[in-house]
N, C-alpha and C positions, 0 to 999 in steps of 0.2 A: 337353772330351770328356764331361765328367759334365753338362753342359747336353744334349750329343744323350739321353741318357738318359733323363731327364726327360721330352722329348718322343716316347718312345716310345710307342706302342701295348702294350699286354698280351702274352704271347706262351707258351707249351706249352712247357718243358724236362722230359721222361721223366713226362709228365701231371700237369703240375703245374703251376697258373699262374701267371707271375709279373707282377708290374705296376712298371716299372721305377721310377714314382711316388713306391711306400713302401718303398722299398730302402734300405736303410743307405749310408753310401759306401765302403765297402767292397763290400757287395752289386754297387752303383753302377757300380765298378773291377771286379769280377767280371765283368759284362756288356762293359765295355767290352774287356777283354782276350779275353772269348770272342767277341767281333765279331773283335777285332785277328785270333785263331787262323783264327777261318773262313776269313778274308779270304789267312791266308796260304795256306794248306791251297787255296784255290781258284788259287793263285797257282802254287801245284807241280802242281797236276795237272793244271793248261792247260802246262805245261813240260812232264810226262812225255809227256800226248798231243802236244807238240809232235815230241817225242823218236821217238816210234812214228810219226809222218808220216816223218821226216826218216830214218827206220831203214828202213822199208818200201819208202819213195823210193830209198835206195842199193842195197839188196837185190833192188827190180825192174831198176833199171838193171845193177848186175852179171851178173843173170841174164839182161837181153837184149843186152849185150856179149857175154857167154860164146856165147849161141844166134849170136847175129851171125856169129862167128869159125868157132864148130862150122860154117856155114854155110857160109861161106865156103872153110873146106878143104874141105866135101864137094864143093864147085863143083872146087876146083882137081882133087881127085883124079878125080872122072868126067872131067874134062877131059885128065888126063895118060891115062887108062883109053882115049878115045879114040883120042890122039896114038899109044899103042901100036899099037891094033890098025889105025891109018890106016897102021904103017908095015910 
């Protein structure tokens, strides 16, 4: 890991440049552990939005079951509203 480091490019933390070059190793381990977090932190948040698909997606389909059904007894009841006044 402390080889990918080495071959980094320069880079901006809170304006401040570092160059991962002249870094200690420890420095070195700092960076690579702040990759490791990014990368997890990207990893939950493609799971939360996954979670808000997946939330959205059952709360649309409840909602047009529910409409479905509302639907559907409105049909049944004009229908017996009919039958009454056919008889």
């Amino acid at each position: 890991m402390t080889e990918e480091v080495e071959t980094q490019k320069p880079f901006v933390i809170e304006g401040v440049q570092i160059n991962p070059d002249e870094l200690s190793d420890q420095g070195k381990y700092f960076i690579t552990r702040l990759h490791e977090i990014a990368n997890e932190k990207q990893a939950l948040l493609r799971g939360v939005q996954e979670k808000d698909i997946l939330d959205r997606a059952f709360r649309n389909s409840l909602i047009q079951d529910y409409q479905k059904d509302q639907k559907i007894q409105e049909e049944e009841e004009e229908e017996q509203i009919k039958e009454e006044e056919n008889i």
